[in-house]
N, C-alpha and C positions, 0 to 999 in steps of 0.2 A: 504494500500500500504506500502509495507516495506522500510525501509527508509538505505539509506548507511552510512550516519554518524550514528545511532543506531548499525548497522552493523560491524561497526569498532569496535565501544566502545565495543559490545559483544566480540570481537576478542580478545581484550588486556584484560578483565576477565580471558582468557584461561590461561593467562602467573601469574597469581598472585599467588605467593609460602606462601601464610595464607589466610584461608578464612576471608571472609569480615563479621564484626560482626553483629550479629543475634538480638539478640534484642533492643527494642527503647531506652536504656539505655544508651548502649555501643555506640550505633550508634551515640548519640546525645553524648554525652562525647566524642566522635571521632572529631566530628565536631568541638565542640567548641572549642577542643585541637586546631584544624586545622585555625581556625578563629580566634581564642585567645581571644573570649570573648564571653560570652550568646546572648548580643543585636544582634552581628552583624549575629551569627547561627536565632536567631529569625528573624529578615527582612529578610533572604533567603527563609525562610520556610514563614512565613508569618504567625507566630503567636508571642503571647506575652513573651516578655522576661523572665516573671514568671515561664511561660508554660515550658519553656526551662528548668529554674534551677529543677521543677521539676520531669523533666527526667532524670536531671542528676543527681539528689540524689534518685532515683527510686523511688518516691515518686506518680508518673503517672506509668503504666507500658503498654495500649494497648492502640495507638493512630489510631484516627480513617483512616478509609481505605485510605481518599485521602494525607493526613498528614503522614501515613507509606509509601506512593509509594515515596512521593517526599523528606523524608528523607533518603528514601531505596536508591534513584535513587543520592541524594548531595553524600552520603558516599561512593556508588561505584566508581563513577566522580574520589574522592579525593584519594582513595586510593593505597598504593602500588605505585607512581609515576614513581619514580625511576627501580622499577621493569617493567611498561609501557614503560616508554621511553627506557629503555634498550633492551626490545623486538622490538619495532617500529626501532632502529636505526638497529638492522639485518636484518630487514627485508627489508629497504628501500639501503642496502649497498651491501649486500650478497643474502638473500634467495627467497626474493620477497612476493608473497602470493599467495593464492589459493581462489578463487572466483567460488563461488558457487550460480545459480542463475534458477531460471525458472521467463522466464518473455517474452513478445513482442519483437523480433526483425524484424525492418522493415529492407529496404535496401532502397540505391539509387544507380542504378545500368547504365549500359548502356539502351538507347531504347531498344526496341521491347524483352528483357527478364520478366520474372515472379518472380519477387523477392516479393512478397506481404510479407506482417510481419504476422509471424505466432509466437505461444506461443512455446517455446523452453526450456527445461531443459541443463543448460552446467555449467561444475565443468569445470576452465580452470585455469593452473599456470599461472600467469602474473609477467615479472620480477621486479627485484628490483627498474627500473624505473620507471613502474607506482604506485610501492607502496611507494616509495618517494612523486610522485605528488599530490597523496588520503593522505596523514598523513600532509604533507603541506597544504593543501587547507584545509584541516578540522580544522588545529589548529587558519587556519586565518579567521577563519568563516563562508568559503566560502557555498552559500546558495547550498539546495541537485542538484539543477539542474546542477550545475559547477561538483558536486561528482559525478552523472549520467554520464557527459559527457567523463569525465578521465576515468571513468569504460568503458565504451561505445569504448573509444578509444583503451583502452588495451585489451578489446578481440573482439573489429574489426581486429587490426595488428597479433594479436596471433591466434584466433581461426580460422575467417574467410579469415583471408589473408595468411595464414602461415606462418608469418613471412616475408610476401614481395613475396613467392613463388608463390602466385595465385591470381587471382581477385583483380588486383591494382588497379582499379577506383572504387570499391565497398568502397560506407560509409555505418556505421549501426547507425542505431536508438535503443536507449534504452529505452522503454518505458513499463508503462500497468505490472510494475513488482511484480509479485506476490509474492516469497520471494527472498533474497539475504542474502550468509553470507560469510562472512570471515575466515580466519585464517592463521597467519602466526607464 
C-alpha cells in the first residue's frame, strides 16, 4: 500500500537543484557534516562509530543492502532543506499540488442511491489549502490515516463535489490505495 507521507517526501526530491550524493562515502561525510559528529550518524544508522569513520575516509566503500537503503533514505530526508521548504511554502500559498492516485473510493451518500466504492484512477489539482494542511500534519507527525483523510477531503470538495456545485451531502472514503503521488 502506498503511503502519502513517502508520497510527499518523493514530491520535494523533484525541486532539488544538485543531485543527492551517490556513493556511501559522500553520503556518510554528508551526514556526519549534518550531525556534526561520527557517534551520533552511527546510532541513527545503527552501526558502530568505527564503521562510520571508515566511510568516511573511504576506507569501506559497499555497504550492505539494508545499511545502503537507510543511509540512502537519512541523506535524502536531510538534504537540500532550504530548497524543500522553499518549494512546500509555494505550494501551500500560491500553487497548491496535483495529486495523482488510483485507489478505493467509497461514498456515503443519500439512501436508496448506488455509491459502492469502486477502484478509480484521478490526477486532480487541489489548492493551496489543502497542501498547506498535508505539509503541516506531516511535519507534526501526524500518523498516515490523518494524511488519508486531508487527501480524502480535498478531492471529495474538488473532484466529487465541484467545488460545492454538486453532490453536497456526499462524503468519500479513501481507502485500499494502490499508488499515490504528488507534485507540486
Amino acid at each position: 500500500m502506498a503511503s502519502i507521507d513517502d508520497s510527499l517526501s518523493r514530491a520535494d526530491e523533484l525541486h532539488f537543484t544538485r543531485p543527492v550524493p551517490k556513493s556511501a562515502g559522500a553520503q556518510m561525510r554528508f551526514l556526519v557534516k549534518q550531525l556534526k559528529s561520527t557517534r551520533e550518524a552511527a546510532r541513527l544508522l545503527g552501526i558502530s562509530q568505527r564503521t562510520v569513520e571508515r566511510y568516511v575516509r573511504d576506507q569501506l566503500r559497499q555497504p550492505k543492502p539494508a545499511l545502503a537503503a537507510r543511509l540512502a533514505a537519512e541523506v535524502r530526508r536531510r538534504w537540500q532543506p532550504l530548497v524543500r521548504k522553499r518549494a512546500r511554502e509555494q505550494a501551500a500559498r500560491q500553487t497548491g499540488l496535483v495529486i495523482e492516485t488510483r485507489a478505493r473510493f467509497g461514498f456515503t451518500a443519500a439512501p436508496g442511491t448506488t455509491d459502492d466504492g469502486r477502484m478509480r484512477r484521478i490526477t486532480q489539482h487541489l489548492p493551496p489549502q489543502y497542501a498547506s494542511r498535508l505539509f503541516a500534519a506531516q511535519e507534526a507527525g501526524a500518523p498516515e490515516a490523518e494524511l488519508r483523510a486531508i487527501a480524502a477531503e480535498g478531492l471529495q470538495e474538488i473532484y466529487f463535489k465541484d467545488s460545492g456545485a454538486r453532490a453536497t451531502s456526499l462524503l468519500v472514503e479513501f481507502t485500499d490505495i494502490d499508488y499515490v503521488d504528488f507534485a507540486f
